[in-house]
C-alpha atoms as one frame of an Amber mdcrd trajectory, in Angstrom:
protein
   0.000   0.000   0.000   2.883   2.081   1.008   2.590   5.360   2.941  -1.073
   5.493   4.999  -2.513   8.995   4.235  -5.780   9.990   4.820  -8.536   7.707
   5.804  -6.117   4.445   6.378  -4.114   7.010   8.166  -6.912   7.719  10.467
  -7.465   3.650  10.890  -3.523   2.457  11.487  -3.762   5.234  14.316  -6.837
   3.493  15.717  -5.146   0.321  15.648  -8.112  -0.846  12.654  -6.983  -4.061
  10.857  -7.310  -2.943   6.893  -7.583  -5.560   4.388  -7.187  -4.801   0.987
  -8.718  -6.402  -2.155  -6.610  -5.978  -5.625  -9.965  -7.052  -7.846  -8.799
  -6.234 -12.038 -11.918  -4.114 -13.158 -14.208  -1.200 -11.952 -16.484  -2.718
  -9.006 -19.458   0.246  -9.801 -19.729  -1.164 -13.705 -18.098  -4.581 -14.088
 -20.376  -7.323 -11.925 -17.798  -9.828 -12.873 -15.234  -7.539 -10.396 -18.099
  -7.105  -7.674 -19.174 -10.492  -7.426 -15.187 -11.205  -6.517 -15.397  -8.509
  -4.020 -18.658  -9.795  -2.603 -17.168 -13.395  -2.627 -14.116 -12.137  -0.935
 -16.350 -10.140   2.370 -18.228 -13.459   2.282 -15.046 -15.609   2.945 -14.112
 -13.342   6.042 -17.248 -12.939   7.237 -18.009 -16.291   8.020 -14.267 -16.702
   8.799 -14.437 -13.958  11.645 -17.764 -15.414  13.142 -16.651 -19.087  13.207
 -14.063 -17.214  15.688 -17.052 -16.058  17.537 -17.591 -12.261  16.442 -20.336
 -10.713  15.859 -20.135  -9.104  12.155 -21.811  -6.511  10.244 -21.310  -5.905
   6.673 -21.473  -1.982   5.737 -22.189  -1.200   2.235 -19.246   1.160   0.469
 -19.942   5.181   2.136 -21.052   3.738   5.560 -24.671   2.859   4.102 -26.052
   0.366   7.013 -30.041   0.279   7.769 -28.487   0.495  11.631 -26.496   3.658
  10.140 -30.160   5.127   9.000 -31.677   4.826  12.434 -28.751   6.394  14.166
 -29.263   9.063  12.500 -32.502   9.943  13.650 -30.891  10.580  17.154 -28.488
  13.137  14.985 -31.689  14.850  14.368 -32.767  15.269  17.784 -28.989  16.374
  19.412 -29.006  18.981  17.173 -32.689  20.147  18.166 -30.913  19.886  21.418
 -27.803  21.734  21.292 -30.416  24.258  19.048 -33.142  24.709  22.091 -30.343
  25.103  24.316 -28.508  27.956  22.563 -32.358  29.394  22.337 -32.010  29.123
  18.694 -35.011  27.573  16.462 -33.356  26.339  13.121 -34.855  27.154   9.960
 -32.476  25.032   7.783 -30.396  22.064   8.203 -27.575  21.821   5.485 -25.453
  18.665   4.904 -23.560  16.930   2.137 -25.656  13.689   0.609 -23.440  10.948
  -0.816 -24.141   7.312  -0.339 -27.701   8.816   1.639 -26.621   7.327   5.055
 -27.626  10.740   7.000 -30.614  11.967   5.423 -33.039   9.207   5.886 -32.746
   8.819   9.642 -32.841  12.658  10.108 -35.790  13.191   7.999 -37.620  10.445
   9.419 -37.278  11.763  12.860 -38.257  15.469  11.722 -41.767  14.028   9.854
 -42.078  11.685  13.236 -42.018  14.814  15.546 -43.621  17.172  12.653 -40.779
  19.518  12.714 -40.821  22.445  10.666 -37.144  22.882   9.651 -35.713  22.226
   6.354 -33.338  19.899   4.656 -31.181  21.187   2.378 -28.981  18.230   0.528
 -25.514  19.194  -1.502 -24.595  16.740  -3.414 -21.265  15.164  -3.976 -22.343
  12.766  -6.762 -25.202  12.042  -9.376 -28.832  11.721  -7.901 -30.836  11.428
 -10.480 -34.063   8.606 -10.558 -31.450   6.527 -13.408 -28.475   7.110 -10.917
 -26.835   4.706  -8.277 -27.933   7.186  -5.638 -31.357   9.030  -6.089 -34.386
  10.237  -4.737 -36.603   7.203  -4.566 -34.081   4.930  -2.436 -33.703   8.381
   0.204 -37.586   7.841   0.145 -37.663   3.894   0.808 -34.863   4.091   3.521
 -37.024   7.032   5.438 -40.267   4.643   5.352 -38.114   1.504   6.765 -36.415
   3.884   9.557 -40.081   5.167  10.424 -41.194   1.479  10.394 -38.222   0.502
  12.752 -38.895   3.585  15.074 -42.968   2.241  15.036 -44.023   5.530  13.583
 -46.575   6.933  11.180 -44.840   6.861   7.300 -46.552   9.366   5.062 -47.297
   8.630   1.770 -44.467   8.652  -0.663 -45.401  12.461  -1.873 -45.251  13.633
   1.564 -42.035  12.718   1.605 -40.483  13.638  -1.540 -41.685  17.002  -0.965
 -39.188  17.324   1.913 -36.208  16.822  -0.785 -34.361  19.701  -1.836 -30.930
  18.306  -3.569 -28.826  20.653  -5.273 -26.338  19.104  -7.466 -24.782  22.136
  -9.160 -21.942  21.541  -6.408 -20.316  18.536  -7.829 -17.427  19.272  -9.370
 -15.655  17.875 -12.062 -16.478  14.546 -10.824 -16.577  12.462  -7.316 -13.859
  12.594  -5.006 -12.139  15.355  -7.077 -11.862  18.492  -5.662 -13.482  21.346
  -6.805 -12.474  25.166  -6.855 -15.604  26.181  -4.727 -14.947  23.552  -2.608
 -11.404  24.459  -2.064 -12.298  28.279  -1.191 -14.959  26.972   1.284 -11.860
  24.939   3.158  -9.835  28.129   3.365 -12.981  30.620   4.132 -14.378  28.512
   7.507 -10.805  27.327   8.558  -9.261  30.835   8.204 -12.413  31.990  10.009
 -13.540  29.800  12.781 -10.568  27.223  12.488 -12.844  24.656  11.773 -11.899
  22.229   8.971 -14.343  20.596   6.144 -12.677  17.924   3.181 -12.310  18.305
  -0.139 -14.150  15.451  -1.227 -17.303  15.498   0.775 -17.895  18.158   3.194
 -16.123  20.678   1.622 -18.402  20.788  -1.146 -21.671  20.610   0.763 -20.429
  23.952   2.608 -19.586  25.404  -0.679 -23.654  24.891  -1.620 -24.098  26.819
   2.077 -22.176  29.404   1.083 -23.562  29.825  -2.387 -26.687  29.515  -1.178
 -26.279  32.707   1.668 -24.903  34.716  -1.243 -27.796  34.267  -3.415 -30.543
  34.522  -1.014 -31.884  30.935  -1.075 -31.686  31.161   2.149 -33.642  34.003
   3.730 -32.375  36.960   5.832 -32.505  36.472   9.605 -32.899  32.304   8.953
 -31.421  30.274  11.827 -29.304  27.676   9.894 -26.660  24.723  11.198 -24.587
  22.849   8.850 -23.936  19.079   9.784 -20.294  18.205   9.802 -19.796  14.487
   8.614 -16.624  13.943   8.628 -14.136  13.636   5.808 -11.265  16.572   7.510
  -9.089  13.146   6.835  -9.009  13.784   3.404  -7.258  17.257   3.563  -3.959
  14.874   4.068  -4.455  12.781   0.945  -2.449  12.808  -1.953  -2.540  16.308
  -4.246  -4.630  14.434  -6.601  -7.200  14.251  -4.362  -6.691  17.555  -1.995
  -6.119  19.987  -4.736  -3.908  22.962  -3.904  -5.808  24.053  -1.217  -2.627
  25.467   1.459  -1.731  27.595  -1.731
């Protein structure tokens, strides 16, 4: 592998045992390539619970139904934090990738009838033809609602509460953008809080645009979910972009 940067940086330091599969062809478009892959989980799986563990296999960007429901409880420690800071928030904006977040958060706002507002960024295609889209964020909110023993709307209920902007993209996934990049600089030269280039970084930049262009209102209470990704800003150039320059 040779130097750990980045994410498998972040996992050697945590002492996380890292296996890694050298599979000839693209997993997302060859099915010859993912069936190896999904062979190859198989093998350890049952390897690691004839050892007695307990394992769960999480689908590439963290997408888990246990992830979904966890996310729900997101929801509700940011009302929270919110009600304690006597703040009532108008918008909630995140970065939608793999739709891990969204589905547990907007379950628990139609659970408790909430009246703030979702607004996605998105770091990759989610269109109804894509890998990602609207109709899966919409079947993974009914099964978290289900699991929670709640009331699910009807399917127009909640495809009304989407709002996913993909004008934030980029040149393509994982590749840093210029918006992105000046987003990095603006909140960590600012607040010395840092966002990554190849997920958060571009769901501020949507924030950001968004403020400027009066999307969002004037006076509008609005929190921005941080999910991660700050790991990234030590990748390779590549990846990072020039963003120290």
């Amino acid at each position: 592998m040779g130097e750990a940067r980045g994410n498998y940086l972040l996992n050697q330091t945590m002492g996380v045992e890292t296996r890694v599969i050298d599979v000839k062809g693209d997993i997302w478009t060859d099915a010859a390539a993912a069936t190896r892959v999904g062979d190859i989980i198989a093998e350890r799986k049952a390897a690691l619970e004839e050892q007695g563990h307990t394992v769960v296999v999480v689908e590439s960007g963290g997408a888990h139904p246990a992830g979904f429901v966890a996310h729900a409880q997101t929801f509700l420690e940011m009302l929270t934090q919110s009600a304690e800071a006597g703040i009532e928030l108008d918008f909630i904006y995140h970065t939608i990738g793999a739709g891990t977040a969204l589905p547990g958060m907007l379950a628990a706002k139609l659970s408790l009838d909430h009246p703030v507002k979702f607004r996605s960024i998105s770091i990759t295609e989610y269109d109804e033809d894509s890998w990602s889209n609207p109709t899966m964020i919409v079947e993974r909110t009914q099964a978290v609602l289900k699991r929670l023993s709640a009331p699910v709307p009807d399917e127009a209920d909640i495809r009304a509460e989407l709002d996913i902007d993909q004008r934030f993209i980029g040149e393509d996934y994982a590749v840093a953008s210029p918006e992105s990049t000046a987003a990095i600089r603006e909140l960590a030269r600012t607040e010395g809080v840092f966002v990554g280039p190849v997920y958060t970084g571009k769901g501020l930049a949507g924030l950001l645009d968004h403020a400027c262009t009066g999307r969002i209102p004037t006076g509008s209470n609005v929190a921005f979910l941080h999910t991660g990704d700050t790991g990234n800003l030590f990748e390779i150039p590549e990846v990072v972009g020039h963003i120290a320059g």
